[in-house]
MDTraj code that builds the backbone (N, CA, C; nanometers):
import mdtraj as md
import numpy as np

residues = "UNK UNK UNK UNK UNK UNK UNK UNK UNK UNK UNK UNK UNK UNK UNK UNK UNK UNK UNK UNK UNK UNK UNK UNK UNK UNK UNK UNK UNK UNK UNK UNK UNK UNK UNK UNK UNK UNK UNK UNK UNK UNK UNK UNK UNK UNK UNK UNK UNK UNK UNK UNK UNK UNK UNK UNK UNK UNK UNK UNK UNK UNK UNK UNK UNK UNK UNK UNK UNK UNK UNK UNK UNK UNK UNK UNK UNK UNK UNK UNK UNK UNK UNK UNK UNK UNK UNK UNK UNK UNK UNK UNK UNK UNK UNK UNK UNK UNK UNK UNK UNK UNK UNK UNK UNK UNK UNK UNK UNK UNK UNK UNK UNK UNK UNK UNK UNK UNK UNK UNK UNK UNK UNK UNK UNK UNK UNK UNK UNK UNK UNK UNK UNK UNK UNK UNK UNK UNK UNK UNK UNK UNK UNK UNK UNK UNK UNK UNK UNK UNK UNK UNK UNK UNK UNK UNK UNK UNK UNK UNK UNK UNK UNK UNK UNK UNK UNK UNK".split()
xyz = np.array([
    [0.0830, -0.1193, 0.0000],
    [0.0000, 0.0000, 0.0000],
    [0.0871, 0.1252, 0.0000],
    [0.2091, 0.1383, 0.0792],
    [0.3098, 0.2511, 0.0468],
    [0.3374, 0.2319, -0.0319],
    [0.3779, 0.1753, -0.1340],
    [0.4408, 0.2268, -0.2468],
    [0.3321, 0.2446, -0.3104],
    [0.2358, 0.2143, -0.3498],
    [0.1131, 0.2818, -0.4264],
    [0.1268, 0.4437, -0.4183],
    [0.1002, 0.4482, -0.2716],
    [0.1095, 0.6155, -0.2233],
    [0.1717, 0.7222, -0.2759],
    [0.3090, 0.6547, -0.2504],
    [0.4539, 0.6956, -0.3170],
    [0.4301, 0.7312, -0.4488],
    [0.4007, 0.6156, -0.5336],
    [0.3631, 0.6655, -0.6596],
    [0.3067, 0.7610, -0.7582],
    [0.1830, 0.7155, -0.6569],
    [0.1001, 0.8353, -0.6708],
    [0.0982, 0.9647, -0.7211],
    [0.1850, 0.9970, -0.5697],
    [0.2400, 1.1199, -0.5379],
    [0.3457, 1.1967, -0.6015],
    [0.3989, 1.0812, -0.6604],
    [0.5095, 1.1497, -0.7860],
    [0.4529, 1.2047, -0.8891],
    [0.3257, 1.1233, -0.9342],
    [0.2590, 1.1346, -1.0251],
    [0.1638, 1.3005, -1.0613],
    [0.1372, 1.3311, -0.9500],
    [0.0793, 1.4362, -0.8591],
    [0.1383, 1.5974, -0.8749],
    [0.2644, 1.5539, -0.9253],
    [0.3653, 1.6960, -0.8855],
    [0.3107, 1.7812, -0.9991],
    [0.3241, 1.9002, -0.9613],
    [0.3075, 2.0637, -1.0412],
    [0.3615, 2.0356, -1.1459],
    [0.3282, 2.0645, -1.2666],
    [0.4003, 2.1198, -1.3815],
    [0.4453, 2.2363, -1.3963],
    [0.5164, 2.2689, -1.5087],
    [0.5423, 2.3939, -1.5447],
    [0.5636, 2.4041, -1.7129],
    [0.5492, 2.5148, -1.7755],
    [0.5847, 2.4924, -1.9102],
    [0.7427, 2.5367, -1.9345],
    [0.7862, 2.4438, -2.0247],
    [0.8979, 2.4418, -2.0507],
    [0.9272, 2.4190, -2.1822],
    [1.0876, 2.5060, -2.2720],
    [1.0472, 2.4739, -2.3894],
    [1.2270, 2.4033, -2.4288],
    [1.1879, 2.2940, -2.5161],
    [1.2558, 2.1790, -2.5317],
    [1.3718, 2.1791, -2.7037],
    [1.4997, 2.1985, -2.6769],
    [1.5387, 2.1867, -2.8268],
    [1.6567, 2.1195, -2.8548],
    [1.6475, 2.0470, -2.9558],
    [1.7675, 1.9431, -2.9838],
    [1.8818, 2.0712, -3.0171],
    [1.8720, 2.1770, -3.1149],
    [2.0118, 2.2418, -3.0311],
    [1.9477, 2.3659, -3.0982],
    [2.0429, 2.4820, -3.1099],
    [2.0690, 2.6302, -3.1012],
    [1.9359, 2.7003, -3.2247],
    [1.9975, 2.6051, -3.3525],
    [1.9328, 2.6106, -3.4805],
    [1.7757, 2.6029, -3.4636],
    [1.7427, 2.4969, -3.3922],
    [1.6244, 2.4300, -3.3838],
    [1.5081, 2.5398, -3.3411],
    [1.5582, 2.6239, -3.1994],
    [1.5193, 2.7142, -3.1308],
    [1.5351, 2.8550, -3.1668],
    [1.5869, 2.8993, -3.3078],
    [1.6024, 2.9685, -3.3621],
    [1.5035, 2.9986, -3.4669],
    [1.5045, 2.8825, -3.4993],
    [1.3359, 2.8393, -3.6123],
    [1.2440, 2.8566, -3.5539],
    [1.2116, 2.8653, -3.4490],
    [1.1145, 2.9048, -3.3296],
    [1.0167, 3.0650, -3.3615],
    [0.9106, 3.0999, -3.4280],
    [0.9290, 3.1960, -3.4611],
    [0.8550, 3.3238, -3.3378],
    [0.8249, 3.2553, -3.2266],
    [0.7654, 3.3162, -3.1252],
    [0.8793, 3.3342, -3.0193],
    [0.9896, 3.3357, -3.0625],
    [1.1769, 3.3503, -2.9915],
    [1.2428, 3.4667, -2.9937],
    [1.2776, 3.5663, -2.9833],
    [1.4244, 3.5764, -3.0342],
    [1.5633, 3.5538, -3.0717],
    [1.5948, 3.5857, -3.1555],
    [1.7590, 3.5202, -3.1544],
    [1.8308, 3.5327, -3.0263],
    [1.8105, 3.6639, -2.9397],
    [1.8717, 3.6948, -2.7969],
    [1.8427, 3.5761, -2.7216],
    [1.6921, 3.5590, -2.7348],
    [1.6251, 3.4603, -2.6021],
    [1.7470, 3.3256, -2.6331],
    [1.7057, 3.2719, -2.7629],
    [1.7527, 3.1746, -2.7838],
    [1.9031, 3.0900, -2.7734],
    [1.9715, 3.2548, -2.7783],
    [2.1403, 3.2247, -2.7607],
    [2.1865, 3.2543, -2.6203],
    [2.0856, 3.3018, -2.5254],
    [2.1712, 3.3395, -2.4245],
    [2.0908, 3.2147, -2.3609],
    [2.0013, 3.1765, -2.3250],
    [1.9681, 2.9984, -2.3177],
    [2.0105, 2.8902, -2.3499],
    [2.0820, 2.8941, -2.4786],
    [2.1647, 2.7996, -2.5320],
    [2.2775, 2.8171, -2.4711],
    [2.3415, 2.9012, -2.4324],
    [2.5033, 2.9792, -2.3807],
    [2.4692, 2.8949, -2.2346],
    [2.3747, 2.9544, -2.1435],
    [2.3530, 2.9356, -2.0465],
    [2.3850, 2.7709, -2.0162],
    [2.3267, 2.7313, -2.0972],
    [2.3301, 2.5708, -2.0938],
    [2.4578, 2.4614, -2.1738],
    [2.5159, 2.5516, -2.2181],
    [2.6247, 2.5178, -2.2606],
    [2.7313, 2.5230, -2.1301],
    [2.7178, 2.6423, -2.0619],
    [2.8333, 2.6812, -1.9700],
    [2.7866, 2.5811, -1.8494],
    [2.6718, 2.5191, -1.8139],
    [2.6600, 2.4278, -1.7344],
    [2.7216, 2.2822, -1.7177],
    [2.6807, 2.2314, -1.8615],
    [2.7133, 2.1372, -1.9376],
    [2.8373, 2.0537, -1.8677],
    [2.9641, 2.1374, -1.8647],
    [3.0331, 2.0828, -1.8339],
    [3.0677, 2.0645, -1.6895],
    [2.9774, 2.1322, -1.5357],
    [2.9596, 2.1463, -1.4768],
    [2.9060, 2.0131, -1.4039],
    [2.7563, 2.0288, -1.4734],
    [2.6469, 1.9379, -1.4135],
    [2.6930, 1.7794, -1.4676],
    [2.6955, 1.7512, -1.6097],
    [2.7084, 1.6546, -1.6440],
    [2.7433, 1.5474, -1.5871],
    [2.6903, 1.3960, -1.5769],
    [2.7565, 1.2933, -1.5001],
    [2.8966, 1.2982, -1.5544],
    [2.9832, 1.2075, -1.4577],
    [3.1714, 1.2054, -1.4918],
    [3.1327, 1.0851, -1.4647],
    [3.2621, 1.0346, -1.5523],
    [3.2541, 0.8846, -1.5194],
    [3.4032, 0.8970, -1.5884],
    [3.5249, 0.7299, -1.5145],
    [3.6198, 0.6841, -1.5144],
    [3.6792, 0.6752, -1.6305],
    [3.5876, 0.6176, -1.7429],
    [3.6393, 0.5778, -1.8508],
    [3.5288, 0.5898, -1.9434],
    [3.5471, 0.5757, -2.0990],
    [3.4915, 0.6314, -2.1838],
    [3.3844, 0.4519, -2.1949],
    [3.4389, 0.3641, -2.1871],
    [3.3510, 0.2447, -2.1913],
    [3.2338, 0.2563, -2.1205],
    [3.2973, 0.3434, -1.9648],
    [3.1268, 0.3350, -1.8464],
    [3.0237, 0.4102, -1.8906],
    [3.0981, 0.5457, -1.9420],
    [3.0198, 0.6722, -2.0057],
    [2.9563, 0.6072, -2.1428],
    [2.9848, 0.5073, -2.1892],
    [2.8887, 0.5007, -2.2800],
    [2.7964, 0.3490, -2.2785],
    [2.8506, 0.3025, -2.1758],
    [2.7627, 0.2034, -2.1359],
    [2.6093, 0.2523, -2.0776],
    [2.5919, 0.3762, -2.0020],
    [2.4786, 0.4550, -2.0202],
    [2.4293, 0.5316, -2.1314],
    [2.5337, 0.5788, -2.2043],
    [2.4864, 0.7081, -2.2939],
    [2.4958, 0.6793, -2.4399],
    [2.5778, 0.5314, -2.4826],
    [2.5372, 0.5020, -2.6082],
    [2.6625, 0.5110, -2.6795],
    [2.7116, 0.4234, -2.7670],
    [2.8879, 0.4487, -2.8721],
    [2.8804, 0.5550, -2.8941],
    [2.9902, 0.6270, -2.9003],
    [2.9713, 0.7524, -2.9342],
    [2.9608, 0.8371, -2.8941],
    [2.8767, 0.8693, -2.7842],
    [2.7387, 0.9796, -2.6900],
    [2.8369, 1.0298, -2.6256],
    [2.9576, 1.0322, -2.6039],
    [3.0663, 1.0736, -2.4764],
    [3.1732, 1.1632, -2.4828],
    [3.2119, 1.2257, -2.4246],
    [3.3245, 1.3173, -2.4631],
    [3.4034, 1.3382, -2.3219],
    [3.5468, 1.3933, -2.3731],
    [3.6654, 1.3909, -2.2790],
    [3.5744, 1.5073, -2.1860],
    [3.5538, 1.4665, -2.0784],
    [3.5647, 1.6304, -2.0008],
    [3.6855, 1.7129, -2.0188],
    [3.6342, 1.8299, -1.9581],
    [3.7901, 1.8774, -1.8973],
    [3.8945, 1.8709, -1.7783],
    [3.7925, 1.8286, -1.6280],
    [3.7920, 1.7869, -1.5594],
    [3.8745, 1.6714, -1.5848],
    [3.9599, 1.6463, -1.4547],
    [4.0808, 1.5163, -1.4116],
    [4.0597, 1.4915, -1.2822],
    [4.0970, 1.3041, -1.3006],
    [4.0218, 1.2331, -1.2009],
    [4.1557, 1.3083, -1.0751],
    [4.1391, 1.2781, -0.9285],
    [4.2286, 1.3399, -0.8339],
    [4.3728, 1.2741, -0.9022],
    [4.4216, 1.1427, -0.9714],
    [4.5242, 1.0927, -1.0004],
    [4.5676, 1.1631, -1.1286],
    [4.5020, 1.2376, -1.1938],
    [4.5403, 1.2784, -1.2866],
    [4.4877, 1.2447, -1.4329],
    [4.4016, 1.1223, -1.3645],
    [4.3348, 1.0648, -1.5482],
    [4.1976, 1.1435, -1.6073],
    [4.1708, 1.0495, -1.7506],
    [4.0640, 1.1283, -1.7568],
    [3.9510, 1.1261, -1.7020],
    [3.8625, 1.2326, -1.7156],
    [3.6861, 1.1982, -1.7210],
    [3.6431, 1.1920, -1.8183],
    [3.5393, 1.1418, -1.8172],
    [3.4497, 1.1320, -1.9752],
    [3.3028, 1.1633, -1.8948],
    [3.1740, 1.2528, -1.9803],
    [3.0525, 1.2975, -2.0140],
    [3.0213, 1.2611, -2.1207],
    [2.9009, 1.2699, -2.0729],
    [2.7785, 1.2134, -2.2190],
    [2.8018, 1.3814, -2.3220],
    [2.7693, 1.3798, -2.4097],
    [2.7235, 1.4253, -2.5369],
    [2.6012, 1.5331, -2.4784],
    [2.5741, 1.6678, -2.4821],
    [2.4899, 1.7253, -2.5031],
    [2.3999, 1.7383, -2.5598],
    [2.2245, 1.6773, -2.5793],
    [2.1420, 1.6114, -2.6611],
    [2.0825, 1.7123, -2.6617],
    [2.0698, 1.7934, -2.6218],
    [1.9484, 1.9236, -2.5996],
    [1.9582, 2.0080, -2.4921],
    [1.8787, 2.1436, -2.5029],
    [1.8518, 2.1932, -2.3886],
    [1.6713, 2.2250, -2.3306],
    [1.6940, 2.2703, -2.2256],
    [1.5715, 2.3120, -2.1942],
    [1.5761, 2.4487, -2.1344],
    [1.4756, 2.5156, -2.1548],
    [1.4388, 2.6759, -2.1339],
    [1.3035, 2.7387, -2.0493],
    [1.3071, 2.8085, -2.0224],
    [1.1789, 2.8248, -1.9715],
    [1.0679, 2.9201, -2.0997],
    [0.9273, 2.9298, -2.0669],
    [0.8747, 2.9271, -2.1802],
    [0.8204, 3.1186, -2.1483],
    [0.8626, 3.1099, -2.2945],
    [0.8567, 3.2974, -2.2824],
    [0.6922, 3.3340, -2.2645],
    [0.5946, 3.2462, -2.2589],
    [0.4606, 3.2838, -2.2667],
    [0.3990, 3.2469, -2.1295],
    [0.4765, 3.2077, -2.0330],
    [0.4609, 3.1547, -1.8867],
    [0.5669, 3.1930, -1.7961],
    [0.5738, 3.1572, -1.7009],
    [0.6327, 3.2160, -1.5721],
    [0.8115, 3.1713, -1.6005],
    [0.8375, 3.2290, -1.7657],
    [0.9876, 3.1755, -1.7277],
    [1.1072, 3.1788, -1.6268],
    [1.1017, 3.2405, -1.4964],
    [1.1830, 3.1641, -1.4067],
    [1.1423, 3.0362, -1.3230],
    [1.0129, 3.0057, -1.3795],
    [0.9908, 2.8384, -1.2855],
    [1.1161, 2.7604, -1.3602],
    [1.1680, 2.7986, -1.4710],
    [1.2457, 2.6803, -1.5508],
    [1.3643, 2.7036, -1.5652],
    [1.4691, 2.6846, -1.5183],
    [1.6259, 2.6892, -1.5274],
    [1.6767, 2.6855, -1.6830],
    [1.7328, 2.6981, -1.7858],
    [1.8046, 2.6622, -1.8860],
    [1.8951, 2.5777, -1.8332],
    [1.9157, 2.4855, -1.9036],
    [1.9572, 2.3574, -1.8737],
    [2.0011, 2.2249, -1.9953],
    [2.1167, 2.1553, -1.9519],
    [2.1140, 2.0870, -2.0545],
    [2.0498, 1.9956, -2.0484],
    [2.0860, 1.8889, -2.2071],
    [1.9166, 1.7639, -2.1494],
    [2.0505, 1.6514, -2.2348],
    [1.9921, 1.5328, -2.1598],
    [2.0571, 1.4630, -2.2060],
    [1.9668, 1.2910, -2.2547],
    [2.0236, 1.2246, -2.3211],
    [1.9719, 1.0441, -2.3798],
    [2.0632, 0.9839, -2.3458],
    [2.0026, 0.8824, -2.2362],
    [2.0783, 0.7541, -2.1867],
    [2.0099, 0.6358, -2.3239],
    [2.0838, 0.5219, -2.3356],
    [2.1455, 0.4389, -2.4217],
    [2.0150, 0.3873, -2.3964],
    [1.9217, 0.3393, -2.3062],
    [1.8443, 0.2262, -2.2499],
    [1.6854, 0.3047, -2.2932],
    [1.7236, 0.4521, -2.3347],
    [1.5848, 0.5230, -2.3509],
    [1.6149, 0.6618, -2.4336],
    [1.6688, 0.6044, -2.5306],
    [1.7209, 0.6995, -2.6296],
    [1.6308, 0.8208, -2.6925],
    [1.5362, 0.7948, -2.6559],
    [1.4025, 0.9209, -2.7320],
    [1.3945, 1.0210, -2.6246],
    [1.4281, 0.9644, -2.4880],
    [1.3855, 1.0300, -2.3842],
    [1.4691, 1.1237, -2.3382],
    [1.4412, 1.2783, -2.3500],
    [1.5332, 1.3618, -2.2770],
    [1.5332, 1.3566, -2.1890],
    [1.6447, 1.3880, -2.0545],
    [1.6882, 1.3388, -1.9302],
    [1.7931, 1.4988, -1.8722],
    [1.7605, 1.5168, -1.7462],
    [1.8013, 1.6334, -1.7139],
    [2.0016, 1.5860, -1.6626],
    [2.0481, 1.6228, -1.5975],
    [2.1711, 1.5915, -1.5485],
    [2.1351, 1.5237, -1.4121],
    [2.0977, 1.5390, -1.3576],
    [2.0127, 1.4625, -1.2603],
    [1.9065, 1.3991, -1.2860],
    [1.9266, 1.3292, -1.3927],
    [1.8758, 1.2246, -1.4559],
    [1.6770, 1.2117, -1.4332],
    [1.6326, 1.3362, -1.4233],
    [1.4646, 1.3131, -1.4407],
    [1.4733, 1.3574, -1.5689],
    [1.3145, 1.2757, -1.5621],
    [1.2625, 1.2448, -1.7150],
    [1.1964, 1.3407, -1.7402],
    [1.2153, 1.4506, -1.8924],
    [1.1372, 1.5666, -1.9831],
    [1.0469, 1.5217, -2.0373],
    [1.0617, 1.4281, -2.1155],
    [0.9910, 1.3525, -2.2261],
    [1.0810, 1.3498, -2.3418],
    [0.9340, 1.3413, -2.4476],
    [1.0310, 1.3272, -2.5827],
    [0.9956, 1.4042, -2.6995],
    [0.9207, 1.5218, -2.6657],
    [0.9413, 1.6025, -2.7785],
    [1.0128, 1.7519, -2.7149],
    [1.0329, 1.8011, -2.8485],
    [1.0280, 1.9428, -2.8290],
    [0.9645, 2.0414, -2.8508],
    [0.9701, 2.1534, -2.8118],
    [0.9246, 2.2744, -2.8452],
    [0.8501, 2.2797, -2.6907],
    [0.6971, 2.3900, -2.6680],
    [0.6728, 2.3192, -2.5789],
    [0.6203, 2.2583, -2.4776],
    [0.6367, 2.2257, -2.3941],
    [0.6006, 2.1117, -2.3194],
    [0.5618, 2.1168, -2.1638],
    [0.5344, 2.0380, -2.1136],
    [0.5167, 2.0788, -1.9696],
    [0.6508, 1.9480, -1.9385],
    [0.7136, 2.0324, -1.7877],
    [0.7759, 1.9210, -1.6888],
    [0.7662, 1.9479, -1.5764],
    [0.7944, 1.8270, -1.4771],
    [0.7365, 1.8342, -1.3549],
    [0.8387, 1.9511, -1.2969],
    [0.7754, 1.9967, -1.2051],
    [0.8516, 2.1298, -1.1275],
    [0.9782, 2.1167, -1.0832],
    [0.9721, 1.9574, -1.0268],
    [1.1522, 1.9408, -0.9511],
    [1.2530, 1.9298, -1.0942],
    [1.2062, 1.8652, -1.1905],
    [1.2611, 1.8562, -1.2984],
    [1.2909, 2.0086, -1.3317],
    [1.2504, 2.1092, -1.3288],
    [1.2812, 2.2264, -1.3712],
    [1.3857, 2.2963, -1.3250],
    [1.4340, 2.2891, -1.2022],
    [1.5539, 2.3414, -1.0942],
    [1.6646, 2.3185, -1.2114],
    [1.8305, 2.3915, -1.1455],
    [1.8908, 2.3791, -1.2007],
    [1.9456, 2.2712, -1.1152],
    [2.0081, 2.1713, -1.2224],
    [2.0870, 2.0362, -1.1623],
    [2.2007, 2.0757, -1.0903],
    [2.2043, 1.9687, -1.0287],
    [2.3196, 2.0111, -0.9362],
    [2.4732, 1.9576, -0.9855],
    [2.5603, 2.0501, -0.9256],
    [2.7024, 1.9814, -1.0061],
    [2.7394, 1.8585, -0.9690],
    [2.8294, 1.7850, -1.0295],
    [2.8855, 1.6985, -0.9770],
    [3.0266, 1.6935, -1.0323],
    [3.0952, 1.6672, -0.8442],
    [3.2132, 1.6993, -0.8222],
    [3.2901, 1.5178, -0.8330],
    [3.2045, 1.4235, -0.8337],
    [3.2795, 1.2954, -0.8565],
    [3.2556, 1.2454, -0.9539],
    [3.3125, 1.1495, -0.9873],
    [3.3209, 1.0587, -1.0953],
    [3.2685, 0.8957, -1.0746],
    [3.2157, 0.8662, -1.1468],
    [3.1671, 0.6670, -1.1359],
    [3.2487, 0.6339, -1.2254],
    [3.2399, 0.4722, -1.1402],
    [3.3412, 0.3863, -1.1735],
    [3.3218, 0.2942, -1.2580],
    [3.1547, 0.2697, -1.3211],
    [3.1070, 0.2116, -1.3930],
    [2.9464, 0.2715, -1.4151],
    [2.8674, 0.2339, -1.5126],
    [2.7359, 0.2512, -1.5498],
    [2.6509, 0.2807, -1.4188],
    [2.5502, 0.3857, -1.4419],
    [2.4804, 0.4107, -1.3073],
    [2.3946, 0.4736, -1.3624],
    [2.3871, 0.5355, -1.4397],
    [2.2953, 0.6950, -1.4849],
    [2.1824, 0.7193, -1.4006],
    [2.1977, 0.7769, -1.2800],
    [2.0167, 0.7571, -1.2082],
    [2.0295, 0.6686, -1.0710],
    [2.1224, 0.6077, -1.0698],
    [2.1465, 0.4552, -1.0014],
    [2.3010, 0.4699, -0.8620],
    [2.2668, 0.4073, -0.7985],
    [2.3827, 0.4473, -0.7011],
    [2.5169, 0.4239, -0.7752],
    [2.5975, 0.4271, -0.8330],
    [2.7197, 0.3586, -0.8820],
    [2.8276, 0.4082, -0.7966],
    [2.9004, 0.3679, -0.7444],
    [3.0326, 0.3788, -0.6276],
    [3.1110, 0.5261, -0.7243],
    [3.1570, 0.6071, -0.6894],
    [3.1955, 0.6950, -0.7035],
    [3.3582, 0.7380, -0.6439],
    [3.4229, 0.7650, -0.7481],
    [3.5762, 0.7592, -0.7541],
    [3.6289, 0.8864, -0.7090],
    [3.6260, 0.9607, -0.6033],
    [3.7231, 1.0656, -0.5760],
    [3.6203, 1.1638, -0.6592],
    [3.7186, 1.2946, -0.6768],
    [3.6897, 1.4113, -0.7180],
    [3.7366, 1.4484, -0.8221],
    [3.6515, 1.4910, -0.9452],
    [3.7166, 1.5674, -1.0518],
    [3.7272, 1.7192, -1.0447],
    [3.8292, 1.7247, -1.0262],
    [3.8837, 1.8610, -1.0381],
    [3.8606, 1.9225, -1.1702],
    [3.8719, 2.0969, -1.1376],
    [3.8435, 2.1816, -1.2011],
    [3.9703, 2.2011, -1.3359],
])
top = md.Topology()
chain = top.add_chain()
for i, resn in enumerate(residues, 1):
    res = top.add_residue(resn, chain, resSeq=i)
    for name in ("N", "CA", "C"):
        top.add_atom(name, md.element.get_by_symbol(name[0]), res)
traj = md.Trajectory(xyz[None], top)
């Protein structure tokens, strides 16, 4: 019966409108935008990117969630000196110029390997799968939080043991 509850209750949460774009171009075509809105949202979420993004050990773990390919060197180094690797930047998200745009952070969005249609915040809640836009749940809207460690294998979402600190 608790977990019903639980469920529920997730189910339950506030929306907000939010607007969704595979990248810069996309949201540019937008004709209810500006080019301003659109680039300093895209900027915004670019400069996060490398911030928020999961880290992970090696380029095999990073794409054992995020897909061949999907991964890139951070800049960030593990405390020993090696690399990190991040997923691929799949999109961002914005808040929607016709609604309360500070409920919605600009933000990057990302596709794990296991649910490839599905945009995914850095803290791994679920957007959906289109763009333009859309409603998401309210906690989903915050800005993600950084992360200062690295995994040692596949986790996206999932506890995975976590390796020290990647430095700046």
């Amino acid at each position: 019966m608790g977990v019903s509850v639980i469920a529920l209750t997730a189910c339950d949460e506030a929306k907000v409108d939010a607007l969704v774009f595979d990248d810069l171009q996309q949201c540019l075509a937008d004709k209810d935008l500006s080019r301003e809105q659109c680039e300093a949202n895209y900027t915004a979420a670019r400069e996060q990117h490398v911030a928020v993004a999961p880290k992970y050990i090696s380029q095999a773990a990073c794409e054992a969630d995020f897909g061949t390919e999907k991964c890139e060197q951070a800049p960030q180094r593990t405390e020993s000196g090696g690399s990190v690797f991040m997923p691929l930047m799949m999109g961002y998200m914005m808040g929607s110029m016709l609604a309360n745009r500070s409920a919605v952070a600009p933000q990057p969005l990302y596709r794990s390997a296991d649910d490839s249609k599905t945009y995914r915040t850095a803290d791994n809640k679920k957007i959906g799968t289109r763009t333009g836009l859309t409603q998401v749940a309210q906690s989903s809207a915050r800005a993600p939080s950084v992360k200062t460690s690295t995994m040692s294998r596949g986790g996206f979402g999932t506890s995975a043991r976590t390796m020290g600190t990647a430095g700046g």
